[in-house]
C-alpha positions as a printed NumPy array, in Angstrom:
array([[-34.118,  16.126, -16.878],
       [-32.596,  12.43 , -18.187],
       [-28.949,  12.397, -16.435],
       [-26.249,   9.719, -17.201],
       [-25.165,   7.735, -14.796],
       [-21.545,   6.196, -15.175],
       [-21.016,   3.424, -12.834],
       [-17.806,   1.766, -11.503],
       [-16.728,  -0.967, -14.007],
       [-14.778,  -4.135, -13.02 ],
       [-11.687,  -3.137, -13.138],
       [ -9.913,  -6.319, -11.852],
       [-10.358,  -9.63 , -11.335],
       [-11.834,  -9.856,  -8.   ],
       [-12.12 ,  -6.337,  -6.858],
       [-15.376,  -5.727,  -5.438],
       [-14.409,  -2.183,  -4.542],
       [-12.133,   0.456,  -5.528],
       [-10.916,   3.424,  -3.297],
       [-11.246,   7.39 ,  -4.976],
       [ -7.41 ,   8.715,  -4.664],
       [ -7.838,  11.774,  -6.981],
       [-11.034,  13.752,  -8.546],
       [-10.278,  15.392, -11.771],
       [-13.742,  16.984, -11.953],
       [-15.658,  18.714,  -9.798],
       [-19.605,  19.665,  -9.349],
       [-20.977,  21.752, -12.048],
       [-17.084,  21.43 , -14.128],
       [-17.797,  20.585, -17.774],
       [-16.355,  17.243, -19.256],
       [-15.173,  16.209, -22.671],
       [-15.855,  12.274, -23.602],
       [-13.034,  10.553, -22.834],
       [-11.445,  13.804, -20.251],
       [-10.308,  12.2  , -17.249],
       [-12.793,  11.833, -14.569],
       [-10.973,  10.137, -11.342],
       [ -8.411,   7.571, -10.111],
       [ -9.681,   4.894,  -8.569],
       [ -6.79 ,   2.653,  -6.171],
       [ -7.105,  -1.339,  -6.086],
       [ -5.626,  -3.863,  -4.02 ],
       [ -2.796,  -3.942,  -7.306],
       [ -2.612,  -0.288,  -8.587],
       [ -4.468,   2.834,  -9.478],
       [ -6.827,   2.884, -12.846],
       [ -7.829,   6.001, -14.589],
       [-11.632,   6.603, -14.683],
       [-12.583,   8.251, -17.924],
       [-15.413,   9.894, -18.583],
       [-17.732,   8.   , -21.819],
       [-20.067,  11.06 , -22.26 ],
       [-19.266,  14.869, -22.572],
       [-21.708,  17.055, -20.195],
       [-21.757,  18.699, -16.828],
       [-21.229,  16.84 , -13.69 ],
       [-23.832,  16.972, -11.752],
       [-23.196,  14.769,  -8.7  ],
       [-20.35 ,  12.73 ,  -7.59 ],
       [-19.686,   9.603,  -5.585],
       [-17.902,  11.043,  -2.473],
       [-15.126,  12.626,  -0.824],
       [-11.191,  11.671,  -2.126],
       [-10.479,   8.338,   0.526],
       [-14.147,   6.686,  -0.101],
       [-14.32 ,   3.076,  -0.938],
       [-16.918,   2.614,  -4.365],
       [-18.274,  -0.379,  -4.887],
       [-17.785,  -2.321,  -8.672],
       [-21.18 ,  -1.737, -10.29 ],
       [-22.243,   1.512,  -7.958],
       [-22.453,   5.199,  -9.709],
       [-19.642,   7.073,  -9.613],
       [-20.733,  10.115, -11.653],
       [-23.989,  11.746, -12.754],
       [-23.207,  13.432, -15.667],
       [-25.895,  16.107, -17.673],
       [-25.16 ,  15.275, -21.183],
       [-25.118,  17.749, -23.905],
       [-28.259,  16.234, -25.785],
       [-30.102,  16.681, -21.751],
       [-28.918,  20.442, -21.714],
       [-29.882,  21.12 , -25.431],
       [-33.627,  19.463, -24.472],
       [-33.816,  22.437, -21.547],
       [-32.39 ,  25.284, -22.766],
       [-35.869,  26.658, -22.416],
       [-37.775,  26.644, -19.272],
       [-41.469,  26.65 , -18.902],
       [-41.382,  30.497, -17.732],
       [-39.596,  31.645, -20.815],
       [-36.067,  32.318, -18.742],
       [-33.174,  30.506, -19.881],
       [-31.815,  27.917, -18.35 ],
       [-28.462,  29.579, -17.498],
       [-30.058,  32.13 , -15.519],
       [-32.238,  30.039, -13.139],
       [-29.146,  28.522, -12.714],
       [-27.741,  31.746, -11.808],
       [-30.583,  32.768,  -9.006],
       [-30.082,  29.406,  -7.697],
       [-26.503,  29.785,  -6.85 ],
       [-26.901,  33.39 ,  -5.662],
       [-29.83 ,  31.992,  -3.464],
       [-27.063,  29.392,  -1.677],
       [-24.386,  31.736,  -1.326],
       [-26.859,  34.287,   0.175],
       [-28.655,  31.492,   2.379],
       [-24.815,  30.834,   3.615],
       [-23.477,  34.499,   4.137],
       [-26.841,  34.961,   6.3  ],
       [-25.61 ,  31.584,   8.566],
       [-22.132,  32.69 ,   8.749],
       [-23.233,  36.492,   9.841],
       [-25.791,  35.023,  12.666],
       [-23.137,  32.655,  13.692],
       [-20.084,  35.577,  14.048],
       [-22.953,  37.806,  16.085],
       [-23.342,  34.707,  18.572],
       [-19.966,  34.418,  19.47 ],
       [-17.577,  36.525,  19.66 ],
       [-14.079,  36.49 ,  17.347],
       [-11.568,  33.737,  18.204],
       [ -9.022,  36.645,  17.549],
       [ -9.891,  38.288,  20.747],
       [ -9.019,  35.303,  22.831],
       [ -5.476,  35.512,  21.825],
       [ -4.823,  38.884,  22.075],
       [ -1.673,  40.038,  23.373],
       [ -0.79 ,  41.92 ,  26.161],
       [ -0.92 ,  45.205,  26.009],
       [  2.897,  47.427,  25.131],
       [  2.204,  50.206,  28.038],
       [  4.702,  51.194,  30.656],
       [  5.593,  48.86 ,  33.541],
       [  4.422,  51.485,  36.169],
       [  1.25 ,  52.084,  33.699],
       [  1.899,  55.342,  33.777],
       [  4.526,  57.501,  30.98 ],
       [  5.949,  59.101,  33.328],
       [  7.252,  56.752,  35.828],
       [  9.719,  54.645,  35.72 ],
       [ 10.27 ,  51.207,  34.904],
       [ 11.695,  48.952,  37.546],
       [ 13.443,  45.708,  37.25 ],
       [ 16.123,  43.978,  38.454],
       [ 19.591,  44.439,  37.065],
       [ 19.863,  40.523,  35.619],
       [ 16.43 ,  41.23 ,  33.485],
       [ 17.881,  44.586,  31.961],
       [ 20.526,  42.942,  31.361],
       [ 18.617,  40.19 ,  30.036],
       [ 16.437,  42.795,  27.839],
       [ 19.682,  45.001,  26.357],
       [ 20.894,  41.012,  25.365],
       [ 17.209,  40.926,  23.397],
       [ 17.337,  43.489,  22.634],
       [ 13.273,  44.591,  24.146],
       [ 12.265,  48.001,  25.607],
       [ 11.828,  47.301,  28.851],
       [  9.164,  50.312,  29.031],
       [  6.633,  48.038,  26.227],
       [  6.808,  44.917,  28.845],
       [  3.92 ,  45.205,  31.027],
       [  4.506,  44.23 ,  34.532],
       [  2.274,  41.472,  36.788],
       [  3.343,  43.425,  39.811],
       [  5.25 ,  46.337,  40.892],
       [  8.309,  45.384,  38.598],
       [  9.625,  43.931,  35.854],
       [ 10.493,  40.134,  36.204],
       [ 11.614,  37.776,  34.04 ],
       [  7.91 ,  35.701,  33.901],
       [  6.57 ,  39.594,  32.306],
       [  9.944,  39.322,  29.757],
       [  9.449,  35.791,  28.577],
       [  5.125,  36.955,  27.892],
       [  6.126,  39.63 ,  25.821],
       [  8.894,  37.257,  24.009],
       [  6.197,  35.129,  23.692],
       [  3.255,  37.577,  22.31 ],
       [  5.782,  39.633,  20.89 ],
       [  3.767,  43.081,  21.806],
       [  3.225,  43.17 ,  17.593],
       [  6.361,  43.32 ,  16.967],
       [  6.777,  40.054,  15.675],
       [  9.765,  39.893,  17.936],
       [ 11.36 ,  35.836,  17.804],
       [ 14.164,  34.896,  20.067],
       [ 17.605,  33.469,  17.904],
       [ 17.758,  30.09 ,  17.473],
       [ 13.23 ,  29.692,  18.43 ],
       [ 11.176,  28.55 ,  15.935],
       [  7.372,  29.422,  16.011],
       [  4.538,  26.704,  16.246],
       [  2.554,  25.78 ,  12.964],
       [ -0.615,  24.967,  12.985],
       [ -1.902,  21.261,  13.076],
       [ -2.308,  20.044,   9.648],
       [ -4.621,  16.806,   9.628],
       [ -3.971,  14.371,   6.589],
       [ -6.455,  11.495,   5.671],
       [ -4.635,   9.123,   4.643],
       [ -5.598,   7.546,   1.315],
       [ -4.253,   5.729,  -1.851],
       [ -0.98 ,   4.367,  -1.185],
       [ -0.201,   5.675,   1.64 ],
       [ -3.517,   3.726,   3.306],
       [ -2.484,   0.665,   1.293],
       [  1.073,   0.887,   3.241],
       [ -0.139,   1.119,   6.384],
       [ -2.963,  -1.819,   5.624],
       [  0.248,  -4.281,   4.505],
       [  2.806,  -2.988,   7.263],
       [ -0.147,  -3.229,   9.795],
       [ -0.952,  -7.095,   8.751],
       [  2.934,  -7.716,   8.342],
       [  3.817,  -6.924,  11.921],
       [  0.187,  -8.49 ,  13.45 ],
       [  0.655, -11.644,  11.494],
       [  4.406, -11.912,  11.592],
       [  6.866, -13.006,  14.443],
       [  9.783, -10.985,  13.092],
       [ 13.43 , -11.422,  13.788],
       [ 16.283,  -9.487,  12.62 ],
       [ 19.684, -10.671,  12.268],
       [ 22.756,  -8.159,  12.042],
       [ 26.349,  -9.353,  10.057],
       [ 29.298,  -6.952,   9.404],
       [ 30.652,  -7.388,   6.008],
       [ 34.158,  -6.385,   4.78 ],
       [ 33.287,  -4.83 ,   0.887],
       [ 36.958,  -3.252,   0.143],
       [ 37.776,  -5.485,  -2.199],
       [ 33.828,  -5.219,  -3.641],
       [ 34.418,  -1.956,  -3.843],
       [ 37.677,  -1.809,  -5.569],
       [ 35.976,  -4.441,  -8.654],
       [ 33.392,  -2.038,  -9.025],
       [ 35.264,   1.135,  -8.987],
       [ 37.317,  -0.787, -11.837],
       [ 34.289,  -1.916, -13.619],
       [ 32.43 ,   1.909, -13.889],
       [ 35.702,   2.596, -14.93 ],
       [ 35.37 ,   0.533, -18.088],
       [ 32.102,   0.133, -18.323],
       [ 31.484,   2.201, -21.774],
       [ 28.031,   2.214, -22.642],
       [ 26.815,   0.303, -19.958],
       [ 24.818,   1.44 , -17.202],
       [ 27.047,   2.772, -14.241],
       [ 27.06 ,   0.329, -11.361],
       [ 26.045,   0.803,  -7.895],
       [ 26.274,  -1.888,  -4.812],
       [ 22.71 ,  -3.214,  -5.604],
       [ 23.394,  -5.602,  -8.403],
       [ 26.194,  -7.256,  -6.839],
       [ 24.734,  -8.095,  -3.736],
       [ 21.661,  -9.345,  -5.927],
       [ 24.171, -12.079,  -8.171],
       [ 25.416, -13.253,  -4.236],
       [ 21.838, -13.545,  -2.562],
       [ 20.753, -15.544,  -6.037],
       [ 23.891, -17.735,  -5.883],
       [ 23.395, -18.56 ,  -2.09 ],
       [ 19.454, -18.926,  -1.987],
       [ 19.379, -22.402,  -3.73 ],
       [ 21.569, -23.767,  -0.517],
       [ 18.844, -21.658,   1.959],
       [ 15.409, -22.358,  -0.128],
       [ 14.213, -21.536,   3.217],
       [ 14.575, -17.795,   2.589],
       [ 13.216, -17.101,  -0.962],
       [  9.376, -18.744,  -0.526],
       [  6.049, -17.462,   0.066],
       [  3.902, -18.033,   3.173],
       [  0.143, -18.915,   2.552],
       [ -1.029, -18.793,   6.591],
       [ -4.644, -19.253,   5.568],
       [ -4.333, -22.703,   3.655],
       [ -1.034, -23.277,   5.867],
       [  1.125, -23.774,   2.541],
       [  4.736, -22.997,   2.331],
       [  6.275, -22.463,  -1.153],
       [  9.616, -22.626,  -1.774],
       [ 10.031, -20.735,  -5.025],
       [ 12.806, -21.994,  -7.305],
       [ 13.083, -18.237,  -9.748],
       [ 14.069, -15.71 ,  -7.405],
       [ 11.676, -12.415,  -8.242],
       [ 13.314,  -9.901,  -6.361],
       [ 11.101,  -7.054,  -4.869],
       [ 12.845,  -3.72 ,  -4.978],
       [ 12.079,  -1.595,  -2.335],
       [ 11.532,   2.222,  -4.112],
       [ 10.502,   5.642,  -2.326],
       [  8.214,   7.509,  -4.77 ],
       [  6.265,  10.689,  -4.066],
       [  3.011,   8.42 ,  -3.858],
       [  5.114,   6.265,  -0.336],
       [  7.186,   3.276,  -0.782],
       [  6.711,   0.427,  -3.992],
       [  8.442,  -2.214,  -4.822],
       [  8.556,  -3.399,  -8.082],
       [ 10.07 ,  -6.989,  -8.969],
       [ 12.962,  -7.569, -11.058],
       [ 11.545, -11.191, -12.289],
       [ 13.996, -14.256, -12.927],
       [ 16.732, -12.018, -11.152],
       [ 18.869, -15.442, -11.14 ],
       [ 19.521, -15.331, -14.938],
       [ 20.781, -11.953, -14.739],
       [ 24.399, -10.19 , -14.854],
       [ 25.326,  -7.395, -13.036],
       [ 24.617,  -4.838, -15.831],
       [ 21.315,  -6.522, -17.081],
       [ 20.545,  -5.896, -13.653],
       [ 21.698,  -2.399, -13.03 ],
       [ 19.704,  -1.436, -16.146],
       [ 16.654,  -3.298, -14.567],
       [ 17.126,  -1.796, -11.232],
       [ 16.864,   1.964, -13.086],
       [ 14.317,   0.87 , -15.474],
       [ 11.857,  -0.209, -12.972],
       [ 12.943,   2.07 , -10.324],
       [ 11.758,   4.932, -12.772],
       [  8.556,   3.295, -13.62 ],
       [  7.582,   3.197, -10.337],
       [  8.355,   6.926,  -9.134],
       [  6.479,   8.547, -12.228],
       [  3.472,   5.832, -11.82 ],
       [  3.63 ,   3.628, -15.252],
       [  4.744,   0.22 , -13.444],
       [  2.631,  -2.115, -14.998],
       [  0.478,  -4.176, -12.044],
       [  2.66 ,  -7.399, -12.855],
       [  5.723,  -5.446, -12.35 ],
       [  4.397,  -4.399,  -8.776],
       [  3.282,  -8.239,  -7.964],
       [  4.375, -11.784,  -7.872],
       [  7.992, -11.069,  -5.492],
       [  9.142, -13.915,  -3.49 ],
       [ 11.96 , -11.732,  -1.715],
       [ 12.9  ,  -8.24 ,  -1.124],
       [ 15.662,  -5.594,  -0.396],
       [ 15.618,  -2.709,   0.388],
       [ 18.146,  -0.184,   1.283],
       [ 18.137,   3.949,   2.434],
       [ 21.049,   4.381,   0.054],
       [ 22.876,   7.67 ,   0.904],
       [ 20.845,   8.185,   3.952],
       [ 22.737,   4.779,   5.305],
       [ 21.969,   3.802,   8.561],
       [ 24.103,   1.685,  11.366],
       [ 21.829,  -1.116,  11.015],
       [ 17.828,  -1.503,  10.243],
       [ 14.937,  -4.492,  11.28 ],
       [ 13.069,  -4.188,   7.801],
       [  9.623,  -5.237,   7.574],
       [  8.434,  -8.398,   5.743],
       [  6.655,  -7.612,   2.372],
       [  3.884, -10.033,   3.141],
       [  3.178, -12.895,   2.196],
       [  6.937, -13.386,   1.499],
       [  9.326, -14.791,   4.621],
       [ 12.436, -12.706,   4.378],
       [ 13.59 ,  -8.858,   3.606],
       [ 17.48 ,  -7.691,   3.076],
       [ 18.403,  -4.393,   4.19 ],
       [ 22.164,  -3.418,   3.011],
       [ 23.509,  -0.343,   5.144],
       [ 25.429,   2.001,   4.662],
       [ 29.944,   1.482,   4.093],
       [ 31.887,   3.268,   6.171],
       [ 36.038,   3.437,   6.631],
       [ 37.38 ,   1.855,   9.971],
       [ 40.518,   0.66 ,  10.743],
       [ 40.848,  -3.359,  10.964],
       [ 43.129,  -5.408,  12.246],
       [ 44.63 ,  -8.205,   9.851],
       [ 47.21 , -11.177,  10.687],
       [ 50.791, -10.939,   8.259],
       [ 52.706, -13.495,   7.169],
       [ 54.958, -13.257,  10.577],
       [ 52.036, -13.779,  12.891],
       [ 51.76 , -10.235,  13.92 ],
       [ 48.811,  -8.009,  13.442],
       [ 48.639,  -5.353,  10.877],
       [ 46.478,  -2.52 ,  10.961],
       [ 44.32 ,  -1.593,   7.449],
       [ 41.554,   0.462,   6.522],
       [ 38.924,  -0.953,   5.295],
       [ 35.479,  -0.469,   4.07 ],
       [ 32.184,  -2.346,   5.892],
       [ 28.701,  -2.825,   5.555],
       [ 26.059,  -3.728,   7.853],
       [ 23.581,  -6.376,   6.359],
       [ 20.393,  -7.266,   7.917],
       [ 17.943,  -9.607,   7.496],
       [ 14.579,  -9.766,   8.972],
       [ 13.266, -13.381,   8.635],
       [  9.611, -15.043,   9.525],
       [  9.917, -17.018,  12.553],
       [  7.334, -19.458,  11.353],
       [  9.182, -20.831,   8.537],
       [ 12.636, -19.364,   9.088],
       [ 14.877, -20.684,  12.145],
       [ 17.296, -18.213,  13.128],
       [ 20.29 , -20.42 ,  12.37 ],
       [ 18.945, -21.152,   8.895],
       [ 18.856, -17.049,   8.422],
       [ 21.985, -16.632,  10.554],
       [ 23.571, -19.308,   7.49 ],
       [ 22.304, -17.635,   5.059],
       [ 24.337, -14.749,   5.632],
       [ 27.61 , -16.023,   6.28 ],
       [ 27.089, -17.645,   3.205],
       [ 26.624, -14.46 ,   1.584],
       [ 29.233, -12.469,   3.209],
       [ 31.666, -15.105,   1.886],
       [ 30.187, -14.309,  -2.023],
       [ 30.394, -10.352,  -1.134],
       [ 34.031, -10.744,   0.688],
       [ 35.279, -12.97 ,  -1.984],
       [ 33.749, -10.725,  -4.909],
       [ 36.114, -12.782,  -7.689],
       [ 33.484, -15.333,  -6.779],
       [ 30.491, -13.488,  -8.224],
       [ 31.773, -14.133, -11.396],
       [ 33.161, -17.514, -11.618],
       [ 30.848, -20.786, -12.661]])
């Protein structure tokens, strides 16, 4: 019979091949025109395949991690004018029920395989058998012997000493811990144990593959180097508390779009740290808009959308950036330029905080910023007499992992005690 054929289309300039992160169909399923077919992943996001004929599927590309080339058939599809055309089959049966035998034949043909392969071996079940609950003398009527520390040991557990079977001519505690172990069916777990899952392998595919690709070719290509400051962000913290405070309809403020105004404010002095790193033509640009990437845990692994022309920005244009795109990108509808074109990136693990991190480059860019978490010490402080005072105070790690090729650590070590003055000086944020 005539089947359709829907090939791969070019979805993106480029691509030669897309990778399958998601069937929606499935051999033999029936599809609508237009009913979504598959997702396909590119080097710059994931496309929805849809289907331009209604029919059965009657073949499909490969397994859910395959690679498809542009122009190669994704789907065979029966269409309804093909099934209409053989409703009728030369011997007068309908098509439906041939269709019927044949499936019957298959699952027969496979119960036969799996019955001669159980009768050639014998069931994995047996091989892990436990011992078996009789009497430690193997008789009922004599009696069990152990020492007094494993009764004791038992009455703590809890066990009948006269289920444990014994190696020898008593009890020991080697017999205890293999009934603890196989539990005599009891199902019998010791407090505070916790019992052994099975392996679970994962192929890893869509973004999680396209993660491990960039980190892989970050930290090959790449001479890292991380640099570690301690910031002082009472007072930062203080202006903000005061500005959620009054911030009426605005969006409610977090650290974020603070420390973005002082890494914008400090980058023209370190153009160094906000460029791009071409190491196949051997180009270096310097970028003079600072598109900050945004580094965002979704259910799909870690994205980072770019908040573009983040220079030109306030602190609440940016905190309703930061949640705009943040959103995008953990329920999937970040646009491909969104996800593209950064020139430098922060990321943070927010409440999970951290003493201090080494962040890895988002490649092809030079430099990453990871804030960590505050926490309340006490600090000393110089008064007016010359004496030292004793304060709490609120501090933040900063790190900064910089590309050794283009950055030099003073440059990056600069940077940031430029920055700390900005974020320990927060009135400064603000003025022209």
């Amino acid at each position: 019979m005539a089947r359709y054929s829907f090939r791969l289309p070019d979805i993106g300039e480029g691509i030669a091949e897309a990778e399958i992160v998601a069937w929606h169909v499935g051999v033999g399923d029936r599809i609508e025109e237009d009913a979504q077919l598959a997702d396909m992943m590119t080097d710059k996001a994931t496309v929805e395949m849809e289907s331009p004929v209604s029919g059965v599927i009657v073949e499909l590309a490969g397994e859910v991690g395959d690679m498809v080339p542009i122009g190669s058939t994704l789907a065979v599809i029966e269409t309804d004018a093909d099934a209409e055309a053989s409703d009728t089959p030369a011997d007068g049966s309908s098509s439906e029920s041939t269709d019927e035998v044949a499936v019957l034949e298959e699952v027969a043909e496979t119960f036969e395989d799996s019955v001669e392969d159980s009768a050639e071996a014998p069931p994995a079940v047996a091989e892990a058998s436990p011992p078996a609950a009789t009497p430690a003398g193997g008789k009922e009527d004599r009696a069990v012997l152990a020492s007094p520390a494993v009764r004791a040991r038992a009455r703590d557990l809890g066990v009948d000493l006269s289920q444990v079977q014994a190696e020898g001519d008593r009890i020991r505690h080697a017999d205890l811990d293999a009934y603890l172990r196989y539990g005599a069916g009891q199902g019998y777990q010791a407090p505070g144990a916790s019992r052994a899952r099975a392996d679970e392998p994962i192929k890893v595919i869509g973004m999680r593959r396209k993660i491990a690709e960039n980190m892989a070719a970050a930290k090959r290509a790449i001479p890292h180097f991380t640099y570690v400051e301690e910031m002082d962000v009472t007072a930062l913290e203080a202006m903000r508390a005061d500005l959620n405070a009054n911030r009426g309809n605005r969006p409610k403020l977090t650290m974020l779009p603070f420390l973005i105004v002082a890494i914008c404010r400090t980058i023209p002095e370190f153009p160094m740290i906000n460029a791009r790193y071409d190491d196949e033509a051997g180009v270096v640009t310097r970028h003079g808009a600072v598109h900050l990437g945004m580094a965002t845990q979704t259910d799909a692994g870690l994205m980072v959308p770019v908040i573009r022309d983040a220079q030109d920005k306030n602190v609440w244009q940016l905190a309703s950036e930061i949640s705009r795109l943040a959103e995008a990108a953990r329920t999937g509808k970040a646009k491909v330029d969104e996800l593209t074109g950064g020139t430098l990136t922060v990321t943070s693990l927010g409440p999970l905080g951290g003493i201090a991190t080494t962040p890895v480059i988002n490649r092809p860019e030079v430099a990453i910023i990871g804030p960590n978490k505050i926490v309340e010490r006490p600090v000393f402080a110089k008064n007016p007499q010359g004496g030292d005072d004793i304060r709490r105070a609120k501090l933040m790690n900063l790190s900064i992992s910089c590309d050794h090729r283009v950055v030099d650590g003073w440059d990056a070590a600069s940077f940031v005690q430029a920055l700390k003055r900005l974020v320990e000086t927060p009135v400064l944020l603000f003025a022209d």
